[in-house]
TIMAR-734287 format. One record per residue (C-alpha): z, x, y; residue in one letter; residue number from 1. Coordinates in steps of 0.001 Angstrom, whole numbers, plus 500000, padded with zeros to 6 digits. Each point is the difference from the previous one (the first is absolute). Layout:
% TIMAR-734287
<<Z X Y> a NUM>
...
This chain:
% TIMAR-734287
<<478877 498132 492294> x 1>
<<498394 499318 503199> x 2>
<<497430 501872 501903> x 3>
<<501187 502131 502712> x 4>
<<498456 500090 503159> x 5>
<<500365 503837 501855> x 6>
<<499457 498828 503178> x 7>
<<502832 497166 501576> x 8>
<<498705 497288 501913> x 9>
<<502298 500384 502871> x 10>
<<499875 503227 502031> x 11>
<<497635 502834 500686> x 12>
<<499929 502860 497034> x 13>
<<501918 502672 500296> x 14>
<<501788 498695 503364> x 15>
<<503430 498695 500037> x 16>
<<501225 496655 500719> x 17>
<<500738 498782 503547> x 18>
<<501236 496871 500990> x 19>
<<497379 497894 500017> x 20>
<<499182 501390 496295> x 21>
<<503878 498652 499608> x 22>
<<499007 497211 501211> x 23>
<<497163 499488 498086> x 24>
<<501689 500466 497044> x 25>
<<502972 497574 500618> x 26>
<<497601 497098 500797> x 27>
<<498613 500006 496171> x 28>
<<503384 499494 498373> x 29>
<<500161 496744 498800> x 30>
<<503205 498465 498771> x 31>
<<499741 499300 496482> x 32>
<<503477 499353 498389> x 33>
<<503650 498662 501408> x 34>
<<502820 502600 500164> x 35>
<<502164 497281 500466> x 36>
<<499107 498294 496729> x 37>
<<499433 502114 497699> x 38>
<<502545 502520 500790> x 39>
<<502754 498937 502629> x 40>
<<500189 496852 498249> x 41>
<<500763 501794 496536> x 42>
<<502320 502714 502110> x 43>
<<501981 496512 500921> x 44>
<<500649 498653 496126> x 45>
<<501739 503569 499846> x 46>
<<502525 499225 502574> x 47>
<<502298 498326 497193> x 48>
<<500160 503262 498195> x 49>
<<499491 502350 502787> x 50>
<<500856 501187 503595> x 51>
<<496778 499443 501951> x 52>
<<499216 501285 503091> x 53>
<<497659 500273 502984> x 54>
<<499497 503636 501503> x 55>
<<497421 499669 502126> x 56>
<<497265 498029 501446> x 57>
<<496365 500407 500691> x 58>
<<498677 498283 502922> x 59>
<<495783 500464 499409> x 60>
<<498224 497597 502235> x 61>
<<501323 496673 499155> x 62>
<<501598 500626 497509> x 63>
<<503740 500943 498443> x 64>
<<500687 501327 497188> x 65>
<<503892 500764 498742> x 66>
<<500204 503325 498128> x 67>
<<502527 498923 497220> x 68>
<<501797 502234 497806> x 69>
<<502625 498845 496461> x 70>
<<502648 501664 499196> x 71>
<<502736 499651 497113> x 72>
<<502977 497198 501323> x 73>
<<502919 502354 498648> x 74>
<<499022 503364 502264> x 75>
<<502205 502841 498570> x 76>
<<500146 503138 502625> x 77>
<<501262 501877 496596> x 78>
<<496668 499354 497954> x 79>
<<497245 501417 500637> x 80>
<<496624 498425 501804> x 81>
<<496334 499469 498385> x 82>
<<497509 499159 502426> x 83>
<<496738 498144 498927> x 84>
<<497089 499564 502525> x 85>
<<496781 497844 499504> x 86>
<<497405 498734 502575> x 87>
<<499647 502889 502105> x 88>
<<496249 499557 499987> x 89>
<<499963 496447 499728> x 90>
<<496895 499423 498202> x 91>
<<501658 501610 497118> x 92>
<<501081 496717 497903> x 93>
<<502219 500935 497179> x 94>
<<501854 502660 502467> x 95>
<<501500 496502 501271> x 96>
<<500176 497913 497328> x 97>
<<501474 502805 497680> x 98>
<<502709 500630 502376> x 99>
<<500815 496330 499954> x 100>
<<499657 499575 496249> x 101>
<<502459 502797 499229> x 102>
<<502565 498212 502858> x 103>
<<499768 496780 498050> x 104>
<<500162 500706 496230> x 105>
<<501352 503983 499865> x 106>
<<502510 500757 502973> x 107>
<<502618 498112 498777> x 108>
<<500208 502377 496563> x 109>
<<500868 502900 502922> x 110>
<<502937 497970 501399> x 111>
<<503469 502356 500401> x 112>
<<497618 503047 499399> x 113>
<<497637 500376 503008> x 114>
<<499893 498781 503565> x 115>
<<496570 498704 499996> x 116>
<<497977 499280 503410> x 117>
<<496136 498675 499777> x 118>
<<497540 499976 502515> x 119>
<<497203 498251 498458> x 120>
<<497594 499425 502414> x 121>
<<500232 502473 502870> x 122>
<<496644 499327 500911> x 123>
<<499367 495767 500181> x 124>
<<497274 500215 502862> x 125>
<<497806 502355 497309> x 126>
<<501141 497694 497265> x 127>
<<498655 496648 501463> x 128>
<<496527 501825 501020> x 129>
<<500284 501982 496787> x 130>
<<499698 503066 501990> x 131>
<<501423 503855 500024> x 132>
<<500078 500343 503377> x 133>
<<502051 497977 502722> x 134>
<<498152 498254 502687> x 135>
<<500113 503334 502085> x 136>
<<497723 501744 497286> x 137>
<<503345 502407 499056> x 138>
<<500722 500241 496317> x 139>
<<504020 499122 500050> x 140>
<<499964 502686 496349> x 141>
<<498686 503135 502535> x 142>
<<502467 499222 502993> x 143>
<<503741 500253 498270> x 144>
<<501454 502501 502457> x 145>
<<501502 500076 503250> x 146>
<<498791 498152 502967> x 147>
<<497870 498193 497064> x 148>
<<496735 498365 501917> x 149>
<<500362 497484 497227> x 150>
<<502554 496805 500551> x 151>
<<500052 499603 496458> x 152>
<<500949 503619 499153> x 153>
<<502623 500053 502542> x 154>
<<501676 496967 499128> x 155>
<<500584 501439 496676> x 156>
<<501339 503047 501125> x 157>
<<502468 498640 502285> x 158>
<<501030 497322 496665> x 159>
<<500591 502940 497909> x 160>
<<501720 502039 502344> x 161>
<<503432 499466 498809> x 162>
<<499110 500882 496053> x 163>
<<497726 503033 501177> x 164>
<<502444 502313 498387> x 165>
<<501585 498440 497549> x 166>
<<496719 498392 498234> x 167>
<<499700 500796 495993> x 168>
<<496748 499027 499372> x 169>
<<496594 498296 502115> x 170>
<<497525 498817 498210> x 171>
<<496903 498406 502274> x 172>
<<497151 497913 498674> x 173>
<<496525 500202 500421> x 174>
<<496504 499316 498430> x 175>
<<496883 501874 500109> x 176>
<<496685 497115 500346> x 177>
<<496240 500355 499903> x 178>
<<500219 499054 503810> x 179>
<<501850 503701 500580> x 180>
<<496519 501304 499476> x 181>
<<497796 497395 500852> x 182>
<<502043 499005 503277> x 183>
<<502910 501864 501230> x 184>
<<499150 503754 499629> x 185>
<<496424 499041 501622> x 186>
<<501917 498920 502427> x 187>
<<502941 502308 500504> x 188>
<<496957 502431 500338> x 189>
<<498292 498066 503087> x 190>
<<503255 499527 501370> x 191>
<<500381 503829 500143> x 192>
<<497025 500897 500582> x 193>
<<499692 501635 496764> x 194>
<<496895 500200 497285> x 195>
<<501065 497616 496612> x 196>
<<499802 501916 496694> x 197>
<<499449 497368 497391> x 198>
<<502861 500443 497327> x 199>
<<501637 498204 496627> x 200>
<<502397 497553 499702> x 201>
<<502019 500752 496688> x 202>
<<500156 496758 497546> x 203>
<<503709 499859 499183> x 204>
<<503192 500429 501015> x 205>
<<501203 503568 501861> x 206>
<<503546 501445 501682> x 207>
<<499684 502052 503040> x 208>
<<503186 502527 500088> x 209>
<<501275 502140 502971> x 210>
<<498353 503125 499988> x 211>
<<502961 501623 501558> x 212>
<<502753 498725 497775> x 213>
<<497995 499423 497045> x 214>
<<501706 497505 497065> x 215>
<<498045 500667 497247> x 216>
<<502035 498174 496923> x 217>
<<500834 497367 502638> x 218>
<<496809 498951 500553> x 219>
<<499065 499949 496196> x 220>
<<502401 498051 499282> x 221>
<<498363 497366 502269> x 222>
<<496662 500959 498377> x 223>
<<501509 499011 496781> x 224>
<<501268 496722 500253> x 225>
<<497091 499087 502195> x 226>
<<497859 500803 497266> x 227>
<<501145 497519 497992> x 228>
<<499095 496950 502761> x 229>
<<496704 501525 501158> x 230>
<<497418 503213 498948> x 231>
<<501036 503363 501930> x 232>
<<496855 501418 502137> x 233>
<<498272 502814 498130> x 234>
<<499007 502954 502468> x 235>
<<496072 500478 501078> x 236>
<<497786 502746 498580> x 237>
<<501535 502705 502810> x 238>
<<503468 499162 498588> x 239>
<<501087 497701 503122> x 240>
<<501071 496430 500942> x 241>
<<498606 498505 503578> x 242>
<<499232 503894 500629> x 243>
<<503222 501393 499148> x 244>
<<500779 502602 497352> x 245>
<<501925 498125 497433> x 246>
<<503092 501708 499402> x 247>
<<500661 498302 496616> x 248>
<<498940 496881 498353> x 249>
<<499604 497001 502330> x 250>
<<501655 501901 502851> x 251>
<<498799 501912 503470> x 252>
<<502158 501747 502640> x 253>
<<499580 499875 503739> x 254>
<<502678 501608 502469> x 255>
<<500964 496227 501574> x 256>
<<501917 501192 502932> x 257>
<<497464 501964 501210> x 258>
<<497397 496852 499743> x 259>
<<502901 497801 501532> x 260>
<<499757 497876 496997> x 261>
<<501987 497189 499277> x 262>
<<502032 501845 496882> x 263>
<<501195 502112 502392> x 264>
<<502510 497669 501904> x 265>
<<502903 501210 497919> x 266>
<<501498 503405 498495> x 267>
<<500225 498347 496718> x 268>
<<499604 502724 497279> x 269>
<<497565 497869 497961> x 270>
<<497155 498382 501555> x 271>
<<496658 498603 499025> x 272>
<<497213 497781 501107> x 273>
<<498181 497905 497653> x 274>
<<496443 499545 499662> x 275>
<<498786 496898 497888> x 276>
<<495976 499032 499911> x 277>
<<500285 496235 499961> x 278>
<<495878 500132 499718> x 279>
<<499534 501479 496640> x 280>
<<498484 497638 497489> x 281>
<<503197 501232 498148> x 282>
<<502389 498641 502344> x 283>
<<501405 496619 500916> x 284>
<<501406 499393 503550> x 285>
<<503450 498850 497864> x 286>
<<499641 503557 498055> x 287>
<<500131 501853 503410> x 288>
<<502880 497983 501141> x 289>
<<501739 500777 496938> x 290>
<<498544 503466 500118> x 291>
<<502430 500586 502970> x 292>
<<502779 498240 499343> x 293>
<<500102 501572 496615> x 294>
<<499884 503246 502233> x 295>
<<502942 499397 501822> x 296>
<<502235 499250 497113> x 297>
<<498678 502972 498695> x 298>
<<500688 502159 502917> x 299>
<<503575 498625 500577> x 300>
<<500576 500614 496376> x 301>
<<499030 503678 500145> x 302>
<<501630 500384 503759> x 303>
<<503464 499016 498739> x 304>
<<499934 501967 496775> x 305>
<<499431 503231 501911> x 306>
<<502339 499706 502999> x 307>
């Protein structure tokens, strides 16, 4: 793992960020991969086999990106609706791809059972920098409530309006990397002005659950069939995972309305997010994709069981 530096190179310690920290900040991001090949173009080989459409746009400098989200062709108002999120921090690889690779070669086993609608990349201006943040230094997973200051959050919202109420189950992908510790808490803490506590990032995969509607069997039942794609993160010395008490085997619990995290979008009764760690030596970046699409199978599975 890399060395961690305590003090960020951008800002004064223990002073937050003003615009021209913002600023700073925004004019180091570097483009380093194409949304619009590597993930609109697969989104568009789905549009044989799917209803595709655009919800939004982001307008960042020069740039557009279309939010696009898949749904099943044959929408049923009588079945119920599984949501499945990925790219909300857009660095976050397999959150995207996973999403995508459980569209392609999984959602057409849930056909007649489940309305299914995918947002796979909610955040494409992170993913192309490979970035948590969007170019206003906001982290789109902290802002999912009302008069969101996060385009990316909001555009969401307003997409799953309509299936608020009625949602079964939301599953929403993630990973954990080195660069959380070596990169984006440093700088989360310079942003707010706060000191950085070095921490741990767990080597495995891990389920956070709603600490205020906790689904304990439900989200074993993901840790189970995960297990057999990819090794389940083991809890530190203290008993936690990323400084979390862990609640069971593989799995935390924060209360996600209250952090205006993405999982909170819906009043499904079952909801998760996933946490793969695509850098363990133990891990192949086609193990995490399969990590989470084996996750969402897994999570319909249990969701429609238990209605």
């Amino acid at each position: 793992m890399s060395s961690v530096n305590p003090f960020y190179p951008i800002g004064t310690p223990g002073t937050p960020w003003g615009d021209a920290e913002r600023a700073e900040w925004l004019s180091q991001q570097t483009r380093q991969r194409s949304y619009e090949s590597e993930v609109v173009s697969k989104i568009e080989h789905l549009r044989s086999r799917f209803d595709v459409e655009e919800y939004g746009r982001l307008e960042y400098g020069d740039q557009s990106f279309p939010l696009l989200a898949i749904r099943s062709r044959d929408w049923n108002d009588d079945l119920p609706v599984v949501l499945v999120t990925g790219g909300v921090h857009g660095y976050e690889t397999s959150g995207v791809h996973g999403a995508l690779k459980f569209v392609d070669q999984h959602a057409a086993e849930y056909a007649g059972r489940v309305n299914l609608l995918v947002a796979p990349c909610i955040s494409p201006w992170g993913y192309e920098r490979i970035h948590r943040w969007n170019p206003n230094a906001i982290d789109p997973n902290r802002s999912f409530y009302e008069n969101s200051p996060a385009q990316e959050s909001a555009a969401l919202m307003r997409l799953v309006a309509p299936i608020r109420d009625r949602a079964l189950m939301h599953i929403d992908l993630h990973e954990t990397t080195d660069t959380d510790e070596t990169e984006f808490r440093p700088a989360l803490a310079a942003r707010d002005g706060k000191p950085f506590t070095p921490g741990g990032i767990p080597d495995g995969f891990y389920l956070v659950d709603d600490s205020e509607n906790p689904q304990p069997e439900f989200q074993q039942a993901v840790i189970a069939a995960v297990e057999k794609v990819t090794h389940i993160a083991p809890a530190d010395a203290d008993g936690n995972l990323i400084g979390s008490p862990a609640v069971a085997r593989g799995v935390i619990q924060y209360p996600l309305k209250q952090l205006g995290l993405c999982a909170s979008v819906t009043d499904a009764p079952y909801k998760t997010t996933t946490e793969v760690y695509p850098d363990s030596p133990r891990a192949t970046p086609e193990q995490c994709n399969t990590a989470q699409a084996v996750a969402v199978c897994a999570a319909i599975d249990y969701a429609l069981a238990h209605q």
